[in-house]
C-alpha positions as CSV (number, residue, x, y, z in Angstrom):
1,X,128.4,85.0,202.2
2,X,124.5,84.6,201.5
3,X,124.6,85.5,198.3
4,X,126.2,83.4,195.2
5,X,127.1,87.0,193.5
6,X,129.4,88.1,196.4
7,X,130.9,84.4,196.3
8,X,131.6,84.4,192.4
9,X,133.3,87.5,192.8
10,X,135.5,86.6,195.6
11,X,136.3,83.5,193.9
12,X,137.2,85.6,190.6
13,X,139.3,88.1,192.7
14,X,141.2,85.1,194.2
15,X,141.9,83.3,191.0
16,X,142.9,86.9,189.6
17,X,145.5,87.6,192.7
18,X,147.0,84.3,192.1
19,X,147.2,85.3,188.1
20,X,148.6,88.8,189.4
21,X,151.5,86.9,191.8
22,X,152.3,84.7,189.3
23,X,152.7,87.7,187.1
24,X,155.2,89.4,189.5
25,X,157.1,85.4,189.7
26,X,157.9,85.5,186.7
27,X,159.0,89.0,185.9
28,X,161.0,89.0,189.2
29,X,162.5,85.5,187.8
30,X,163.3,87.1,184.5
31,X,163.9,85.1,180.9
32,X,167.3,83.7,182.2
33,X,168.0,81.1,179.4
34,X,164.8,80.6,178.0
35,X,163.3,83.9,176.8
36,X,161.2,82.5,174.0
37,X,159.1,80.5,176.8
38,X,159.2,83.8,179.1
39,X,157.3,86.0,177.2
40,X,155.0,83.7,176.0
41,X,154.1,82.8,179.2
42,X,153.7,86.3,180.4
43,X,151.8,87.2,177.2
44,X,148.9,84.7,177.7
45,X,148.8,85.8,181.3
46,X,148.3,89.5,180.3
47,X,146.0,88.3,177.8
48,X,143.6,86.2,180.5
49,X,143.8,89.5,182.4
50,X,142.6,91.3,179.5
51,X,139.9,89.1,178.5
52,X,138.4,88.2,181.4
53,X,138.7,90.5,184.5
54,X,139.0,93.4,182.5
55,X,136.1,92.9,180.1
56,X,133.9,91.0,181.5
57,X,134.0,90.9,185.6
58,X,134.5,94.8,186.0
59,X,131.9,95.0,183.4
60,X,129.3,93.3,185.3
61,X,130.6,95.4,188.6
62,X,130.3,98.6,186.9
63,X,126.9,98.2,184.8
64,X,125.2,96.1,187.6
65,X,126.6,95.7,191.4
66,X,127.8,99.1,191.4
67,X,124.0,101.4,190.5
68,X,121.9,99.8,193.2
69,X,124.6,100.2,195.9
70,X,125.1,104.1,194.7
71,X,121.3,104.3,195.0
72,X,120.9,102.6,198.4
73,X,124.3,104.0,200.1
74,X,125.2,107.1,198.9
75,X,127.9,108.2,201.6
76,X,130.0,105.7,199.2
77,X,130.1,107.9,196.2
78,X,133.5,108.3,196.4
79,X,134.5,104.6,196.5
80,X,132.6,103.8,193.5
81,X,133.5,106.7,191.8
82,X,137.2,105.4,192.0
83,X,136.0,101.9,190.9
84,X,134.6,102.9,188.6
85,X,137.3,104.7,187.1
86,X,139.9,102.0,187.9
87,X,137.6,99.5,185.9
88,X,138.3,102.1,182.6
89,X,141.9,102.5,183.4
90,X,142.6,98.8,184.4
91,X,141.5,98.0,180.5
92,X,143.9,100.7,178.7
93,X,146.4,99.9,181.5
94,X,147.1,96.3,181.1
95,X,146.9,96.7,177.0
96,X,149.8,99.5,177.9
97,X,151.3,96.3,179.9
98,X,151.3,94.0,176.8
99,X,152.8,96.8,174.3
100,X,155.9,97.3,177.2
101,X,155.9,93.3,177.0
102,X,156.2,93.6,173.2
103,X,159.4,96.0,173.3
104,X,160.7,94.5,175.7
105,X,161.0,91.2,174.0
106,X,161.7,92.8,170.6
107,X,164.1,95.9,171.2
108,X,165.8,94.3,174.2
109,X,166.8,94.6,177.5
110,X,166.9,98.4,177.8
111,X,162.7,98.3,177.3
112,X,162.7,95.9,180.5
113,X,163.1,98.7,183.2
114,X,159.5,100.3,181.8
115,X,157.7,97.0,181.9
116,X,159.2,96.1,185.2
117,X,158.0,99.5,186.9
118,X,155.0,99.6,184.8
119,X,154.0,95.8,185.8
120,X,154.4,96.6,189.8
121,X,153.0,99.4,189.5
122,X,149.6,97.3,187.8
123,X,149.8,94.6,190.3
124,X,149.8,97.2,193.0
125,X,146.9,98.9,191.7
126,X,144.8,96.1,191.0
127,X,145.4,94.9,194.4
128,X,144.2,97.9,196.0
129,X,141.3,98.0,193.9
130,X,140.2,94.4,195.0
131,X,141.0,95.3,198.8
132,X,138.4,98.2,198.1
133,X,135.7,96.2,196.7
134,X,135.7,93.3,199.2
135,X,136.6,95.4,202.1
136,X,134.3,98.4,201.7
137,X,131.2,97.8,198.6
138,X,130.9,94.3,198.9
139,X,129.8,94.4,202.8
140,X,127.5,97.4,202.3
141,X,125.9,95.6,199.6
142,X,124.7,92.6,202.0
143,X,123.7,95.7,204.0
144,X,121.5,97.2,201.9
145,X,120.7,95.7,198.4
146,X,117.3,93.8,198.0
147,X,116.6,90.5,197.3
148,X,115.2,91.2,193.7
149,X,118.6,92.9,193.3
150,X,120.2,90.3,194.6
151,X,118.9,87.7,192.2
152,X,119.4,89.6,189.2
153,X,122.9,90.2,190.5
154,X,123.2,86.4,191.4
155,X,121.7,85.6,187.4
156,X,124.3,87.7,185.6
157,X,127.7,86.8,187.7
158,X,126.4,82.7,187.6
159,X,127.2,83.8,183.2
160,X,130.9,84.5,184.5
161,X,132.2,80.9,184.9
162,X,135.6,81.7,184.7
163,X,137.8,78.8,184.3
164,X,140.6,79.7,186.6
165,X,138.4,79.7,189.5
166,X,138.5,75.6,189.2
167,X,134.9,75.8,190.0
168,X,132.8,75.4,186.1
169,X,133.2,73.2,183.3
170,X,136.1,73.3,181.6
171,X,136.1,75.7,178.1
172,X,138.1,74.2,175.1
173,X,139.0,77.8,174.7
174,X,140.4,79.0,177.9
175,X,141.3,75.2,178.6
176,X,144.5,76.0,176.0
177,X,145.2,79.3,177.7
178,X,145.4,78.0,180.8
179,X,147.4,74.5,180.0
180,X,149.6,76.9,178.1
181,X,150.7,78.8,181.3
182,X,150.4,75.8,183.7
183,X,152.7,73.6,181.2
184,X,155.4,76.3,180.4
185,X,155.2,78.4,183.5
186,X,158.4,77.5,185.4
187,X,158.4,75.8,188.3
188,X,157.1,76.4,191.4
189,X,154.6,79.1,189.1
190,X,153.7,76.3,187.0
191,X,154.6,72.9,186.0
192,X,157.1,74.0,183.6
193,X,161.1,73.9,184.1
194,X,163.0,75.7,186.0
């Protein structure tokens, strides 16, 4: 990879996967004895998925990687069409995610079937969607993009810096997010219990 762009986002779609299958960890490991700690884990990973992929990676995608490789390749229309609408349903979907996480843990077990099919069914997606970008939009966009696009490209993803990639100083902020799910995700997920 030549350009840092291309790199940031492949090192914000791994640190998302390994959110997403620590996601499906714990909801196939259930709240067993501790349900207090299981939702709460699960909620701050739904929120990091919500305030960082979802608002501000696809953002960037849609608004700025995704025009100049329309322009430059258009037999890929239909690709970036469906990314682009996967970037406006990933944000209402994972918000649908966190409400299912909500009944579940307040009306009981018989909301846990709609949160288990609706969270594989998420993790699925978003997996797809990744495989799409990296596989398909990401090589035609060394192919053709230009090197002005490229460093306005390379200016707004080096803003990204997100924390879980390991790579950029640490944010107070996300720092408690993140020592949040380490600490009380249970092991091997996390360093948690269990």
């Amino acid at each position: 990879m030549s350009h840092e762009s291309i790199r940031i986002i492949h090192d914000e779609h791994a640190a998302l996967a390994a959110m997403l299958q620590s996601l499906r960890m714990m909801v196939q490991r259930g709240p067993a004895s501790e349900p207090e700690n299981f939702f709460d884990v699960l909620r701050a990973m739904l929120f990091y998925i919500d305030e960082f992929p979802e608002r501000l990676h696809h953002t960037k995608e849609t608004e700025l990687l995704f025009p100049p490789v329309r322009a430059r390749a258009p037999h890929l229309k239909d690709a970036l069409d469906k990314l682009d609408k996967d970037h406006a349903y990933g944000e209402s979907a994972v918000r649908e995610l966190q409400h299912l996480l909500l009944a579940w843990e307040l009306l009981g077990e018989s909301r846990r079937a709609a949160f288990d099919e609706a969270a594989r069914r998420y993790l699925e997606f978003y997996l797809e969607h990744m495989r799409l970008e990296e596989t398909v939009i990401m090589p035609e966009a060394e192919k053709v993009l230009t090197e002005d696009d490229w460093k306005a490209l390379d200016a707004a993803f080096a803003t990204n810096c997100d924390p879980l990639t390991g790579k950029y100083p640490r944010d107070p902020v996300y720092d408690r997010l993140f020592t949040r799910i380490v600490m009380r995700a249970p092991s091997p997920i996390g360093l948690g219990e269990g």
